[in-house]
C-alpha positions as CSV (number, residue, x, y, z in Angstrom):
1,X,7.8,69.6,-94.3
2,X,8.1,66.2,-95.3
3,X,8.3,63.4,-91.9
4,X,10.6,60.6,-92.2
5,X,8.4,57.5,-91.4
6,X,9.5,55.4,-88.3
7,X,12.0,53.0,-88.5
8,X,12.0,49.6,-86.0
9,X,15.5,50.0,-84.3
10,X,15.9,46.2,-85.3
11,X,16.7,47.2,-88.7
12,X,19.2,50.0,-87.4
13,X,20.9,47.2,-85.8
14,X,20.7,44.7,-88.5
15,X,22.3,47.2,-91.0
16,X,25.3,48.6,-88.7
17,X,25.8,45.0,-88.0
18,X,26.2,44.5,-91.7
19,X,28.2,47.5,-92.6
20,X,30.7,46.3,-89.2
21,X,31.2,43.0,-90.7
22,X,31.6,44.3,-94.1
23,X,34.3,46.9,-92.7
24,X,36.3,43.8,-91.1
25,X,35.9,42.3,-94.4
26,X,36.7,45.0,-96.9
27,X,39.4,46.4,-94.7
28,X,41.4,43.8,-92.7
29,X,41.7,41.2,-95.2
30,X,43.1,42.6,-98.2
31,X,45.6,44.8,-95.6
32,X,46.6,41.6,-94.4
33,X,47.3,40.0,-97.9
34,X,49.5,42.9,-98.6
35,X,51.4,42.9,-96.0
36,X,52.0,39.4,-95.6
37,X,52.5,39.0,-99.4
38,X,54.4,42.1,-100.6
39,X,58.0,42.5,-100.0
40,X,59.1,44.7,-97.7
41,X,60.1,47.5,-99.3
42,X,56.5,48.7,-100.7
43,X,54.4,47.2,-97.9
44,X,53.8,50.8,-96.2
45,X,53.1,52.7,-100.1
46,X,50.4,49.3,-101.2
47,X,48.8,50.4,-97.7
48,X,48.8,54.3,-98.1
49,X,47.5,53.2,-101.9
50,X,44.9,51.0,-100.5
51,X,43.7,53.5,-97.8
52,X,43.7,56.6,-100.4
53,X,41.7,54.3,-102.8
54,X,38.9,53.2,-99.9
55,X,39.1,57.6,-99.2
56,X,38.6,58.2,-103.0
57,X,35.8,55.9,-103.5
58,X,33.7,57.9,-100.0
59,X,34.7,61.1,-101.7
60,X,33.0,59.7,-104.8
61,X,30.2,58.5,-103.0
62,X,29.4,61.3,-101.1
63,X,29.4,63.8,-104.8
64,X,26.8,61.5,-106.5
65,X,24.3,62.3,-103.5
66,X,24.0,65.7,-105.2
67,X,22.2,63.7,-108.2
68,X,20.0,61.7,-105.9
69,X,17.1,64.2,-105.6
70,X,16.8,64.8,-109.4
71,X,17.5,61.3,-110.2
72,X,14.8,59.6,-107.9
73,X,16.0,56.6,-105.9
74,X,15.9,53.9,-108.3
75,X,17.9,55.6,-110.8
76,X,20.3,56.9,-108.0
77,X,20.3,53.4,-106.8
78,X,21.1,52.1,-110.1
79,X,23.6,54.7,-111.3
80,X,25.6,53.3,-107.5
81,X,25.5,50.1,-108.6
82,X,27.0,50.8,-112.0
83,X,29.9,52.0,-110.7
84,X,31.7,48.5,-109.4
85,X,30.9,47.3,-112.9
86,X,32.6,50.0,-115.0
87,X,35.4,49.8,-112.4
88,X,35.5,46.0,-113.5
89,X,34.9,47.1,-117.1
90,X,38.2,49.1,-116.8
91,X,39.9,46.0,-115.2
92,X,39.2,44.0,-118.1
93,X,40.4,46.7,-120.3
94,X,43.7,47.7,-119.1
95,X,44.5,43.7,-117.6
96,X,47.7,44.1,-120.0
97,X,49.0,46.9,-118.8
98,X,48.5,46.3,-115.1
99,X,50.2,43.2,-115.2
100,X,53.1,44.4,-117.4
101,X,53.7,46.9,-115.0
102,X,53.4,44.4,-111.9
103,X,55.3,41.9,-113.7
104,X,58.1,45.1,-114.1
105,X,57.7,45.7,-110.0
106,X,57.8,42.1,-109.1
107,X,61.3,41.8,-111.3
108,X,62.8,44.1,-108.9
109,X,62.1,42.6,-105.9
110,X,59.4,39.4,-105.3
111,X,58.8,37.4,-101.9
112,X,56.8,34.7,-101.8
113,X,53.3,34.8,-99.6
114,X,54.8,31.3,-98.1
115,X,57.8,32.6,-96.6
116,X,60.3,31.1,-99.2
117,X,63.0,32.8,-100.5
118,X,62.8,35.6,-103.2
119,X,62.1,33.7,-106.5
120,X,62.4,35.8,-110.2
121,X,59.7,37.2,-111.2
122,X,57.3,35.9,-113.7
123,X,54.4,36.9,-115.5
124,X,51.5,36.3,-113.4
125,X,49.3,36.2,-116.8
126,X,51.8,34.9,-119.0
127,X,51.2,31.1,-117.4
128,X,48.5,28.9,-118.9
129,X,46.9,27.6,-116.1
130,X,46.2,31.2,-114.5
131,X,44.7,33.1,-117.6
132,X,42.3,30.4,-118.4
133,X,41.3,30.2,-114.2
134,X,41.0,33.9,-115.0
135,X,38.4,33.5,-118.2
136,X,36.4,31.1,-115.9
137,X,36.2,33.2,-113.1
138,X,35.2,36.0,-115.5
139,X,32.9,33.8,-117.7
140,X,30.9,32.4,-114.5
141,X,30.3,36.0,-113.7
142,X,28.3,36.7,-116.6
């Protein structure tokens, strides 16, 4: 039987620190965007959405474990990391649809994050100015 090799408990700190600043990061902010930028009537649904999403992706994570013994580490770490960019991968593909049907949402009922009133809705990448801020942001990934 195989020992695990000891571990200082400084880096069993350092990495539950990281994780509990991550969860306040990954969690609180973007619940706090949608609440405080959705209207009303679709704030609880974005949250369950959000919260069934975060559940999905454990779910996820915790089936490709099965692979990690036949895989090796490397390759299992690799194959983890993958996944973030095929999820962008699918962004990238379906950006038409998604914001045709957010632009459709957002034509039924639209607040503003400022606190002004309801505006009509327009498409988000339909203006100029935001697609090409888009291609940047995307290009500067690369």
């Amino acid at each position: 039987m195989a020992l695990l090799s000891v571990v200082p408990v400084a880096l069993w700190l350092g990495f539950y620190l990281i994780i509990d600043l991550a969860t306040v990061w990954l969690e609180a902010s973007p619940q706090s965007i949608i609440s405080h930028c959705a209207s009303t009537s679709v704030v609880a649904t974005m949250i369950a959405v959000f919260k069934v999403a975060n559940t999905f992706s454990y779910f996820l994570l915790g089936w490709l474990a099965r692979f990690y013994e036949p895989l090796g580490p490397a390759r299992y770490r690799a194959l983890t990391a993958l996944l973030p960019l095929v999820g962008l991968a699918l962004m990238m593909l379906l950006d038409r649809r998604i914001a045709q049907v957010l632009s459709q949402a957002a034509a039924t009922v639209r607040g503003d994050c400022n606190g002004e009133e309801a505006q009509p809705a327009t498409d988000w990448l339909a203006q100029p100015d935001r697609r090409e801020m888009t291609r940047t942001a995307l290009r500067d990934l690369k």
